[in-house]
mmCIF file of the N, C-alpha and C atoms, coordinates in Angstrom:
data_MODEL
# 
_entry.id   MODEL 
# 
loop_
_atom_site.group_PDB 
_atom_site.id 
_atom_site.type_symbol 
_atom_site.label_atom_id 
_atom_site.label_alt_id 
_atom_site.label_comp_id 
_atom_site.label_asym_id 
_atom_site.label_entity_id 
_atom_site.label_seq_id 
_atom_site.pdbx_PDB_ins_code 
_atom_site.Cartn_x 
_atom_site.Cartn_y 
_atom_site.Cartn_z 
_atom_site.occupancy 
_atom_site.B_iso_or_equiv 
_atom_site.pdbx_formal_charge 
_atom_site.auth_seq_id 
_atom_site.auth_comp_id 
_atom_site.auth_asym_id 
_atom_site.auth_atom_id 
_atom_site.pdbx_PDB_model_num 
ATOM 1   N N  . UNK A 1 1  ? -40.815 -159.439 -121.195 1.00 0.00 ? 1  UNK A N  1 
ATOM 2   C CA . UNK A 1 1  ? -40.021 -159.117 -120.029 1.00 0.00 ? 1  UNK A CA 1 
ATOM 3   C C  . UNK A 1 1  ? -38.626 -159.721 -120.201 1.00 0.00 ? 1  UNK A C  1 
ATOM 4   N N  . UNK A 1 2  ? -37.290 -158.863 -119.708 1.00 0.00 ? 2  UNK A N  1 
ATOM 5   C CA . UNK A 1 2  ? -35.965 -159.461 -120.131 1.00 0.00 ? 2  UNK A CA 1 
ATOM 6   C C  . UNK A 1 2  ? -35.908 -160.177 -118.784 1.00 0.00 ? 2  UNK A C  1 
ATOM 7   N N  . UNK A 1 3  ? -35.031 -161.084 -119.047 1.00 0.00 ? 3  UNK A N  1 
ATOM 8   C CA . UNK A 1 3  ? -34.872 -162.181 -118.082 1.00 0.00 ? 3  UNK A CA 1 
ATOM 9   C C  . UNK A 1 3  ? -32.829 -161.652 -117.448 1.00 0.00 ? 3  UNK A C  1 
ATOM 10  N N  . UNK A 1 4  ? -33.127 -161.399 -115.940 1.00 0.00 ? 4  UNK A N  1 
ATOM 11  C CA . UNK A 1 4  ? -32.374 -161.041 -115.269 1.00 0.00 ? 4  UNK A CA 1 
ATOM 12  C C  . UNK A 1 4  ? -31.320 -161.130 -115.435 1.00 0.00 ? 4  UNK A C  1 
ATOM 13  N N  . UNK A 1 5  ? -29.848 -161.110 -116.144 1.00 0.00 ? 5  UNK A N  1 
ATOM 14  C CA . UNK A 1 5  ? -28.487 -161.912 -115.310 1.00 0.00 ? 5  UNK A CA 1 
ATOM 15  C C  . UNK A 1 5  ? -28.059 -162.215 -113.747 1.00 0.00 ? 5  UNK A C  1 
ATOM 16  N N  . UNK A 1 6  ? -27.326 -162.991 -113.780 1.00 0.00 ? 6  UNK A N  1 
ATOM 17  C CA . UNK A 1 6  ? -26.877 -163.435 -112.584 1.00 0.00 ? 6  UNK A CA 1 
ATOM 18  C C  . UNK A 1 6  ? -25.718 -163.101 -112.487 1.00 0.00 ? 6  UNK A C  1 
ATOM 19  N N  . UNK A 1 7  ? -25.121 -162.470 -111.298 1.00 0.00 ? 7  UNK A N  1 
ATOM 20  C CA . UNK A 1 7  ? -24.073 -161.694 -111.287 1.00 0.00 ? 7  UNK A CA 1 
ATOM 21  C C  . UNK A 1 7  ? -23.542 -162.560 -110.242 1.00 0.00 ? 7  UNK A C  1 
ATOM 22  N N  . UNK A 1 8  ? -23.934 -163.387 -109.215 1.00 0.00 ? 8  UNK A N  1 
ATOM 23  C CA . UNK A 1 8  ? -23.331 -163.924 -108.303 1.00 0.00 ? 8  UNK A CA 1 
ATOM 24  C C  . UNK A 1 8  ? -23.342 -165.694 -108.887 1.00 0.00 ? 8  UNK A C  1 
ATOM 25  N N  . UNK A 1 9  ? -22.208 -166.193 -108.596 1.00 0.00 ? 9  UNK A N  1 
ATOM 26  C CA . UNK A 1 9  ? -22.301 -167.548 -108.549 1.00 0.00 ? 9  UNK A CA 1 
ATOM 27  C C  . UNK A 1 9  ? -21.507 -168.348 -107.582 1.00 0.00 ? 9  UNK A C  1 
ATOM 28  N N  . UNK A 1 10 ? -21.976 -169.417 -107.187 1.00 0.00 ? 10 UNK A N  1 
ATOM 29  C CA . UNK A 1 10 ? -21.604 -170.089 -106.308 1.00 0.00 ? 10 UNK A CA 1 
ATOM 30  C C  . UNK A 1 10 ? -21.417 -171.456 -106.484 1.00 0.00 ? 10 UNK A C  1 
ATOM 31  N N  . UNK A 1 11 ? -19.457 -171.738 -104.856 1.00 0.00 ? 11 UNK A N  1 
ATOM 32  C CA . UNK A 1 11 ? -19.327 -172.893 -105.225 1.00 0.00 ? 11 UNK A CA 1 
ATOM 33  C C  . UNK A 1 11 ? -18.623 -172.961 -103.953 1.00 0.00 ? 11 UNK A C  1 
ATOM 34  N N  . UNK A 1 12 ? -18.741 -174.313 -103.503 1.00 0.00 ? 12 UNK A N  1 
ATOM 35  C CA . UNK A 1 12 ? -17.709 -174.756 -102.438 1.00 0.00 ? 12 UNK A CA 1 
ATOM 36  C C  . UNK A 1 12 ? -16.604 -174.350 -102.299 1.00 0.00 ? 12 UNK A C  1 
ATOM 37  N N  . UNK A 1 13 ? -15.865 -173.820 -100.757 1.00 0.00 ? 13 UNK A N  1 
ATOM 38  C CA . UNK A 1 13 ? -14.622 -173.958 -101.084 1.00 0.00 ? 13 UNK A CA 1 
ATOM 39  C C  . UNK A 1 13 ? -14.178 -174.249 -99.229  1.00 0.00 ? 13 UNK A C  1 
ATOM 40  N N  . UNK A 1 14 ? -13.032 -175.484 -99.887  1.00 0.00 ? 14 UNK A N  1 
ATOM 41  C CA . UNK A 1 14 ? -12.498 -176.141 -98.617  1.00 0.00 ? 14 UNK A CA 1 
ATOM 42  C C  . UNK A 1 14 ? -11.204 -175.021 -97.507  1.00 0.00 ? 14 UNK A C  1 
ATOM 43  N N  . UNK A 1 15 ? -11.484 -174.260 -96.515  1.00 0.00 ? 15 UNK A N  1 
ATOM 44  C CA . UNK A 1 15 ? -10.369 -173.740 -96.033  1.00 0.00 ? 15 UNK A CA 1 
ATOM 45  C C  . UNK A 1 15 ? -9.601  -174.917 -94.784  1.00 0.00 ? 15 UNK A C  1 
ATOM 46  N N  . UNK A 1 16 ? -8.220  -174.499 -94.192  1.00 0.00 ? 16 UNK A N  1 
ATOM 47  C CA . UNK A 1 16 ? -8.199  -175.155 -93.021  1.00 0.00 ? 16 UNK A CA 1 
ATOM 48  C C  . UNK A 1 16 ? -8.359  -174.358 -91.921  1.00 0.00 ? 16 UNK A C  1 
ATOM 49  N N  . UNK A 1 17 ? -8.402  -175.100 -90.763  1.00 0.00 ? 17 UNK A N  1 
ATOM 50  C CA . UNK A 1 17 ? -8.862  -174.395 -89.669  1.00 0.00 ? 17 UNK A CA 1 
ATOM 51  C C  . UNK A 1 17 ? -8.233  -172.830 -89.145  1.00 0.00 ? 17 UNK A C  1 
ATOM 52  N N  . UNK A 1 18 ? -6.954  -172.927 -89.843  1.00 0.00 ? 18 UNK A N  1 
ATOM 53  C CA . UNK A 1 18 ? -6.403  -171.796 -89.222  1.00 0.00 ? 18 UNK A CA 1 
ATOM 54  C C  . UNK A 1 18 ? -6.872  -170.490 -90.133  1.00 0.00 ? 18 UNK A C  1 
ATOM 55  N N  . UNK A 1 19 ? -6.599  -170.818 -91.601  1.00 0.00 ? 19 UNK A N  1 
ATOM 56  C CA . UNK A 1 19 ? -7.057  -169.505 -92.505  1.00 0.00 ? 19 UNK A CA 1 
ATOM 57  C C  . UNK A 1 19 ? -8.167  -169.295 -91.839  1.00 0.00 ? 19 UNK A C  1 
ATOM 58  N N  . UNK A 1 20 ? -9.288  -170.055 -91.557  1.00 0.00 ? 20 UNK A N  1 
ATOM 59  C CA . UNK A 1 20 ? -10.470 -169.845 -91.483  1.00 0.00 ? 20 UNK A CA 1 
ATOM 60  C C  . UNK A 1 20 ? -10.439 -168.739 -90.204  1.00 0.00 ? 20 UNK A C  1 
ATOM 61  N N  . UNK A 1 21 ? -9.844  -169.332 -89.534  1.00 0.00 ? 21 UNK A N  1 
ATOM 62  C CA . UNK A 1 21 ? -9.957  -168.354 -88.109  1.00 0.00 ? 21 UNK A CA 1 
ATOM 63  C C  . UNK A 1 21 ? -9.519  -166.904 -88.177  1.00 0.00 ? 21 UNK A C  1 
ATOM 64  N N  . UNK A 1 22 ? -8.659  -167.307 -89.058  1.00 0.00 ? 22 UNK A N  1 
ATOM 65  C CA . UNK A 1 22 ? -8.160  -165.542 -89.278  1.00 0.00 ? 22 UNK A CA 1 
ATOM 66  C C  . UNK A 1 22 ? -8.943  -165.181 -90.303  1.00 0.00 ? 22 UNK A C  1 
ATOM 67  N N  . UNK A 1 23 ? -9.358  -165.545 -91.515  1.00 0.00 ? 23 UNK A N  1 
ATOM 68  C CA . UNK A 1 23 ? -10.430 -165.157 -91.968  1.00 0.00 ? 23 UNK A CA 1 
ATOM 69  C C  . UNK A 1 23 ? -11.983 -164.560 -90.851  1.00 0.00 ? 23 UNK A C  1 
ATOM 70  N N  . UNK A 1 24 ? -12.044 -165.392 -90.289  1.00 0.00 ? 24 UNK A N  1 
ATOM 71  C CA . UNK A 1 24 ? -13.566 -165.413 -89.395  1.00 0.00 ? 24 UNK A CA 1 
ATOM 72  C C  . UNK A 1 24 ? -12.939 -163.508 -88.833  1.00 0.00 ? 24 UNK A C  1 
ATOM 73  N N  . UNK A 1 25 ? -11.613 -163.796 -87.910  1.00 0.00 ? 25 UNK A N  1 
ATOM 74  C CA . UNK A 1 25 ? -11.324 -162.351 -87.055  1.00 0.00 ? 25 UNK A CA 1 
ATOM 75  C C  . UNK A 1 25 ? -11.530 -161.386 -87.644  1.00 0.00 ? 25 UNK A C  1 
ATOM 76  N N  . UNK A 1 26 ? -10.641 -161.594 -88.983  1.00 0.00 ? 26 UNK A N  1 
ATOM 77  C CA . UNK A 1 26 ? -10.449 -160.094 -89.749  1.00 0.00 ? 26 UNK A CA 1 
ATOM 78  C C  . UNK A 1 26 ? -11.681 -159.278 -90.058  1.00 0.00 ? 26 UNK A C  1 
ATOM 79  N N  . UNK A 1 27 ? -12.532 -160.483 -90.558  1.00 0.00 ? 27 UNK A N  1 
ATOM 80  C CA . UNK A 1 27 ? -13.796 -159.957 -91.051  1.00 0.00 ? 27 UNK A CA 1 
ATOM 81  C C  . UNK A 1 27 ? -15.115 -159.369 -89.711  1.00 0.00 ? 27 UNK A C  1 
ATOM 82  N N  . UNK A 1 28 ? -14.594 -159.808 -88.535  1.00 0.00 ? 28 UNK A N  1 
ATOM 83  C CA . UNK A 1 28 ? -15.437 -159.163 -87.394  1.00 0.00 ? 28 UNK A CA 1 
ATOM 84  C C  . UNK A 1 28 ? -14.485 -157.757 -87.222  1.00 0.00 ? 28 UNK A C  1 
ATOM 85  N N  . UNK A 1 29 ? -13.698 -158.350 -87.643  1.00 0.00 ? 29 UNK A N  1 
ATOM 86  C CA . UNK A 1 29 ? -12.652 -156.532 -87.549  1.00 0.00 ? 29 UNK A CA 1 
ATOM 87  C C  . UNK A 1 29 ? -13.282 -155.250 -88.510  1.00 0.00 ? 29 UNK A C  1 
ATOM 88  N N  . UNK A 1 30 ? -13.499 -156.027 -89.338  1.00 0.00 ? 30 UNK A N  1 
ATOM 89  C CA . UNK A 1 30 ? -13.955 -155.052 -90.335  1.00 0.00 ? 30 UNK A CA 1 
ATOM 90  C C  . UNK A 1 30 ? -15.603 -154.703 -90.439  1.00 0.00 ? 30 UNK A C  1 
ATOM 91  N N  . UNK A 1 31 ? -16.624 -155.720 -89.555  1.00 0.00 ? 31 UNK A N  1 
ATOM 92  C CA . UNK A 1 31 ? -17.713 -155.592 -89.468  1.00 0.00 ? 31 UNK A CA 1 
ATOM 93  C C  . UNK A 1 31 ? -18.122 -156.289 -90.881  1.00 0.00 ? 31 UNK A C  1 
ATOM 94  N N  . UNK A 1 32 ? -17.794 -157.131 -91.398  1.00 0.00 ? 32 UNK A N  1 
ATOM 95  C CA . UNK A 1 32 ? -18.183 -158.067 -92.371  1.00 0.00 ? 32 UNK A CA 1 
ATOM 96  C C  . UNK A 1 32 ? -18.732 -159.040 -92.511  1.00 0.00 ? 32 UNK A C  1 
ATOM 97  N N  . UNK A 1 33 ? -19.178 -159.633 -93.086  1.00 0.00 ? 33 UNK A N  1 
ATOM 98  C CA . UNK A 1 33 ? -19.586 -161.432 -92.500  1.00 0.00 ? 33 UNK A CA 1 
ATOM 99  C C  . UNK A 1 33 ? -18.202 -162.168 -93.390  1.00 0.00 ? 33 UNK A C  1 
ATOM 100 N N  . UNK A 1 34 ? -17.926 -163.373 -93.429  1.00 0.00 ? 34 UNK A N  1 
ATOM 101 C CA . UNK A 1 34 ? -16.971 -164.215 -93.523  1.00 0.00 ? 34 UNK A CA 1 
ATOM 102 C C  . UNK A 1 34 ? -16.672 -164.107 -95.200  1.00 0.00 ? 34 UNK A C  1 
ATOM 103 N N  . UNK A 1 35 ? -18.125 -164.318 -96.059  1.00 0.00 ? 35 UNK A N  1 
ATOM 104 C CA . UNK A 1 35 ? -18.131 -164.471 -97.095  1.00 0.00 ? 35 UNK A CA 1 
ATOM 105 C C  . UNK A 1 35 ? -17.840 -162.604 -97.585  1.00 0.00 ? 35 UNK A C  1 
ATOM 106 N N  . UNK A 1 36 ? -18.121 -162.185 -96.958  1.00 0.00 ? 36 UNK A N  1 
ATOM 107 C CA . UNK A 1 36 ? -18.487 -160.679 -97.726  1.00 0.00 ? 36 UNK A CA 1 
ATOM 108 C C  . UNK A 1 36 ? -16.556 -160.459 -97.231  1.00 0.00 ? 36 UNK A C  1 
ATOM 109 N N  . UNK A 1 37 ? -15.840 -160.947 -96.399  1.00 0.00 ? 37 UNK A N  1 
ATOM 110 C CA . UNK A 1 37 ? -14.508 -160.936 -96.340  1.00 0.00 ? 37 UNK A CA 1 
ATOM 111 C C  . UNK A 1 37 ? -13.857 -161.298 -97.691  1.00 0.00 ? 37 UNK A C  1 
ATOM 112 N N  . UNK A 1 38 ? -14.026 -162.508 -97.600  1.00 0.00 ? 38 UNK A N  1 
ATOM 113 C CA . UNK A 1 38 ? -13.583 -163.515 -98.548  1.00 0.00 ? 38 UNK A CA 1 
ATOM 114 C C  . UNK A 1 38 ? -13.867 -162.662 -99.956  1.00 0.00 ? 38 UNK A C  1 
ATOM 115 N N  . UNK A 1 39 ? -15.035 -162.237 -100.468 1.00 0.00 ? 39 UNK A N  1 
ATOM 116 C CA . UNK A 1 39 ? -15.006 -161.476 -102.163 1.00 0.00 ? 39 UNK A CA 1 
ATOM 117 C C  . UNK A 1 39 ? -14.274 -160.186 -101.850 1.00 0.00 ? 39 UNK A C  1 
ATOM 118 N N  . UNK A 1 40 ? -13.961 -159.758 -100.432 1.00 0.00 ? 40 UNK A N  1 
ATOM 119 C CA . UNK A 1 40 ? -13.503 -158.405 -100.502 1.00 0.00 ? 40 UNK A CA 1 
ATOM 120 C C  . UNK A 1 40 ? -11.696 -158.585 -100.705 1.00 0.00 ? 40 UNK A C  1 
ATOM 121 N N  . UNK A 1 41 ? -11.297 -159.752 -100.327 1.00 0.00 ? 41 UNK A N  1 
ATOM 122 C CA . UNK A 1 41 ? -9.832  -160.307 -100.200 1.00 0.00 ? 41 UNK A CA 1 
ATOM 123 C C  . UNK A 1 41 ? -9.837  -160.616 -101.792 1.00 0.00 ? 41 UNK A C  1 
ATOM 124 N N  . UNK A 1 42 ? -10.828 -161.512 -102.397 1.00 0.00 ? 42 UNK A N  1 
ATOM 125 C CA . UNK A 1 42 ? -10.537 -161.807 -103.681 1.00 0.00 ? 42 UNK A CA 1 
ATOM 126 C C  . UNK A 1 42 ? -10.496 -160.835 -104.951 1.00 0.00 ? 42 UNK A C  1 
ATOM 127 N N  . UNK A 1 43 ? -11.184 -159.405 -105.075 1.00 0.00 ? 43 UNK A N  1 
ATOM 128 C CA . UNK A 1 43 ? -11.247 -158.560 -105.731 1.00 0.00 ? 43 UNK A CA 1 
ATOM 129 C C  . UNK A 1 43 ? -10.245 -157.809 -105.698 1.00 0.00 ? 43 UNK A C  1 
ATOM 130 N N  . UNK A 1 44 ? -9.535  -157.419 -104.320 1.00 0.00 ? 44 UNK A N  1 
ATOM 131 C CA . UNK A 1 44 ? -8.461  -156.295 -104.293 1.00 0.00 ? 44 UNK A CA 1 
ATOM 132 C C  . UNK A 1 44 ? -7.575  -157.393 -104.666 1.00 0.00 ? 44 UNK A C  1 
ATOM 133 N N  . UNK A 1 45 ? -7.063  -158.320 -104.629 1.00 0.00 ? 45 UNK A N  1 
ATOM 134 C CA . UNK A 1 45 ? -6.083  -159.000 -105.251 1.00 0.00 ? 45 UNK A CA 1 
ATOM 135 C C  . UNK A 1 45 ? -5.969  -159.322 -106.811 1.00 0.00 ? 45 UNK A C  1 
ATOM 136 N N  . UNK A 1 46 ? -7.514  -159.365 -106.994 1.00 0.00 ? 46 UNK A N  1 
ATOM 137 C CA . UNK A 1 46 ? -7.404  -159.600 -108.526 1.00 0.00 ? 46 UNK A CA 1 
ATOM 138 C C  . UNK A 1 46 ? -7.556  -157.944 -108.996 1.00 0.00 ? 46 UNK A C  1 
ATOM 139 N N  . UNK A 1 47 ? -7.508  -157.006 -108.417 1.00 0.00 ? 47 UNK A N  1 
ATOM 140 C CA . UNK A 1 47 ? -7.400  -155.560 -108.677 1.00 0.00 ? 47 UNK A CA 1 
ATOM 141 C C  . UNK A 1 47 ? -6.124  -155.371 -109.058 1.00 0.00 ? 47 UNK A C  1 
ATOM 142 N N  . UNK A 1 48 ? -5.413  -156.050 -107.852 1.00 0.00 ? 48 UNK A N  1 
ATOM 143 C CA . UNK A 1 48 ? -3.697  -155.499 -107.732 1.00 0.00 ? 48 UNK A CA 1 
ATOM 144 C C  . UNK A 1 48 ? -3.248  -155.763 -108.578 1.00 0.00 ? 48 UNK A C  1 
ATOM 145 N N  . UNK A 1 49 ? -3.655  -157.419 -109.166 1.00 0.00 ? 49 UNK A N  1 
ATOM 146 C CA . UNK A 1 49 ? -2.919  -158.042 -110.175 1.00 0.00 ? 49 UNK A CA 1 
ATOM 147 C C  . UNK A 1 49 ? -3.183  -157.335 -111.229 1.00 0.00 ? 49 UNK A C  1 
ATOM 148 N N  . UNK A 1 50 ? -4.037  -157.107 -111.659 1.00 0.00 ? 50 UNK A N  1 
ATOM 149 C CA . UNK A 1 50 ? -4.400  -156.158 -113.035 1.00 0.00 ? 50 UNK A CA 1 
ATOM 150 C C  . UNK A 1 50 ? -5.465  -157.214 -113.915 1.00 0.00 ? 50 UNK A C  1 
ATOM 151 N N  . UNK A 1 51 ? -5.905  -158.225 -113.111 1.00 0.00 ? 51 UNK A N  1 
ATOM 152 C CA . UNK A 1 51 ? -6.712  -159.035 -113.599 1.00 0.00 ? 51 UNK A CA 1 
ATOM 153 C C  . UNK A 1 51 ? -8.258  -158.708 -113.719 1.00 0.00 ? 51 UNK A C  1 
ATOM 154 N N  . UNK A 1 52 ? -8.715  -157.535 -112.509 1.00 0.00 ? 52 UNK A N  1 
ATOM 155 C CA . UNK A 1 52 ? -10.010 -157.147 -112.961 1.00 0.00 ? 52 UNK A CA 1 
ATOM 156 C C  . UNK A 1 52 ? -9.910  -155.917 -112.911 1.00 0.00 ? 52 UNK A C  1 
ATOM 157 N N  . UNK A 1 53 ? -10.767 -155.111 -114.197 1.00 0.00 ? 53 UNK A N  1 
ATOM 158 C CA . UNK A 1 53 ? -10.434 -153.507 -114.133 1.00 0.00 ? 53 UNK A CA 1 
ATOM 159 C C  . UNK A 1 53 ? -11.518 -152.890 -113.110 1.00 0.00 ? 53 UNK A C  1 
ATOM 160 N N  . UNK A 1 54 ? -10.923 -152.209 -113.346 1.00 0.00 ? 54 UNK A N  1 
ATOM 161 C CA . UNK A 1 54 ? -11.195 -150.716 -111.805 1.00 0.00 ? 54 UNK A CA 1 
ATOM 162 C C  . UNK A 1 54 ? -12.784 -150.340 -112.173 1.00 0.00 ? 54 UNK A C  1 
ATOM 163 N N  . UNK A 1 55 ? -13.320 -150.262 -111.486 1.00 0.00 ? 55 UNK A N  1 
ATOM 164 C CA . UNK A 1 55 ? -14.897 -149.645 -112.318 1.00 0.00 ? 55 UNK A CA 1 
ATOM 165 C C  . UNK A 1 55 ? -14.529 -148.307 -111.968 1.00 0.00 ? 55 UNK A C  1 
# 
């Protein structure tokens, strides 16, 4: 049997109160949870940049 990869990894990360809050809004705006905000903010940016390719 092949043994799975792990596609998700995890690690702390410190915000301050205010990102957080607008983080927390945006993502009830969008019907998201906080974290599922947060990889959706981090991908289109590393999209824009040209740092991760397009699938």
């Amino acid at each position: 049997m092949m043994k799975k990869e792990k596609t998700n990894r995890n690690f702390a990360l410190r915000l301050d109160a205010k990102t957080m809050d607008a983080i927390e809004k945006w993502a009830a705006d969008e019907f998201r949870s906080v974290n599922g905000q947060i990889q959706w903010i981090l991908d289109q940016a590393l999209r824009k940049s040209g740092r991760l390719k397009q699938e």
